[in-house]
C-alpha positions as CSV (number, residue, x, y, z in Angstrom):
1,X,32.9,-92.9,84.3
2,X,35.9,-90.6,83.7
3,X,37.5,-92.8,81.0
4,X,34.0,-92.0,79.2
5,X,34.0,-88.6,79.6
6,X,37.6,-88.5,78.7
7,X,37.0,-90.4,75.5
8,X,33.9,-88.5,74.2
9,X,36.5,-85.2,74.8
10,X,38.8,-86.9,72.4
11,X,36.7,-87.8,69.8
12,X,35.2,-84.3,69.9
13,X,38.9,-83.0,69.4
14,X,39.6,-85.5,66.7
15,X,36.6,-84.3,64.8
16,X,36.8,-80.7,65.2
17,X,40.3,-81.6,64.1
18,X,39.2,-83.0,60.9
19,X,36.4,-80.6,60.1
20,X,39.5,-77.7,60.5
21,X,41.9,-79.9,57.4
22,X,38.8,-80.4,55.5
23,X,37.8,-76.5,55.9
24,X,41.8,-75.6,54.8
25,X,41.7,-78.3,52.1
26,X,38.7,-76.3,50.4
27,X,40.7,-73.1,50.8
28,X,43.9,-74.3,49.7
29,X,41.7,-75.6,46.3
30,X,39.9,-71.8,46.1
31,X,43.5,-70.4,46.3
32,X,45.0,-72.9,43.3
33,X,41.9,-72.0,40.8
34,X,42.5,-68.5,41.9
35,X,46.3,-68.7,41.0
36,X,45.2,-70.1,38.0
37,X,42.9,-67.1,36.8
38,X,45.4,-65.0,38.1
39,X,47.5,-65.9,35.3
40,X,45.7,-65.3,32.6
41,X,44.3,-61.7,33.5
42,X,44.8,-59.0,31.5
43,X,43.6,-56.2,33.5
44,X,45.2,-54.7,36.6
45,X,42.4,-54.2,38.3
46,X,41.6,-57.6,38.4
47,X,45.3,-59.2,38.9
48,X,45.1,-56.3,42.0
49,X,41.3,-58.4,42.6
50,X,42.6,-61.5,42.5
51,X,45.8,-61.0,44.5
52,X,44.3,-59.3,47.3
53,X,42.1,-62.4,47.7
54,X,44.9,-64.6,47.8
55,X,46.6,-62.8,50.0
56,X,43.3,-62.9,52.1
57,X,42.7,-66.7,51.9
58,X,47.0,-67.6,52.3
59,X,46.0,-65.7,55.9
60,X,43.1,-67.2,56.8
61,X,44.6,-71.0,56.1
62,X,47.7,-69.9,57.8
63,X,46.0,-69.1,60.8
64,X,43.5,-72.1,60.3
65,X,47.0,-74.6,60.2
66,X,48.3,-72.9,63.9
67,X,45.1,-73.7,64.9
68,X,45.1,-77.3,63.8
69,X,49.2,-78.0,65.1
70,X,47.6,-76.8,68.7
71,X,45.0,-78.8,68.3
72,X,47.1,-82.3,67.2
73,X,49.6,-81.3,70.3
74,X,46.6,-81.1,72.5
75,X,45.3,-84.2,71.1
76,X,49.1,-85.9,71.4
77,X,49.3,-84.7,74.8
78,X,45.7,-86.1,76.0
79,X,46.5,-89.4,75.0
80,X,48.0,-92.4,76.6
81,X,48.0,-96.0,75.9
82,X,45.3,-97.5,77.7
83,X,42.6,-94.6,75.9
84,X,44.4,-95.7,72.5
85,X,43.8,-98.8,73.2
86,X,39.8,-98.9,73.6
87,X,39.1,-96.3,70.8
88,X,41.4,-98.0,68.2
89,X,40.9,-101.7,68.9
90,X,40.7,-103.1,66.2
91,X,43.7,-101.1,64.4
92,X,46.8,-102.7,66.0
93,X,49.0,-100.8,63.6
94,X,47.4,-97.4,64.8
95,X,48.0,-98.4,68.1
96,X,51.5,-98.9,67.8
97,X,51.7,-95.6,65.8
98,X,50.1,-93.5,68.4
99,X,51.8,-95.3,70.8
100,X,55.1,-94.0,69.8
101,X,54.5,-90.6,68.9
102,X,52.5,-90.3,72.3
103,X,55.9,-91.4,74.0
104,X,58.2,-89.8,71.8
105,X,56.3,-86.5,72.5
106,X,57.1,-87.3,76.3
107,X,60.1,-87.3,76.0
């Protein structure tokens, strides 16, 4: 019953995990088409506009990313082999990859 409860944790973390890059990945692409109007502005009231959004967003995903390197340590340090093992079993590569960054983080 624990290795259940243990495993539904994970995935929970795993997919907060994603939603988190997919939230920063939207950003990042506001921040880019931002950059771009920036460019092109004549006004200073609107480079000023633009910029301070930037600035605003640049924050908000750098917070967003500490958030998400806590979360894939957590997630790192959560797992061992054997709960690998029964969530990835049909992805022996994955395995072996999570495997060794599991034990390399160990050490």
């Amino acid at each position: 019953m624990a290795d259940t409860a243990i495993e539904k944790k994970l995935k929970q973390d795993i997919h907060m995990k994603n939603l988190v890059r997919s939230e920063i990945e939207i950003l990042l692409g506001d921040v880019s088409r931002w950059k771009d109007k920036l460019v092109n502005l004549k006004s200073f009231k609107g480079q000023r506009k633009y910029t301070d959004t930037i600035r605003r967003y640049v924050t908000e995903i750098e917070k967003l990313r500490a958030g998400l390197n806590k979360t894939n340590s957590f997630i790192l340090r959560s797992l061992n082999v054997s709960h690998v093992k029964k969530l990835f079993m049909g992805s022996s590569g994955l395995v072996l990859f999570l495997t060794r960054s599991h034990e390399a983080h160990k050490g």
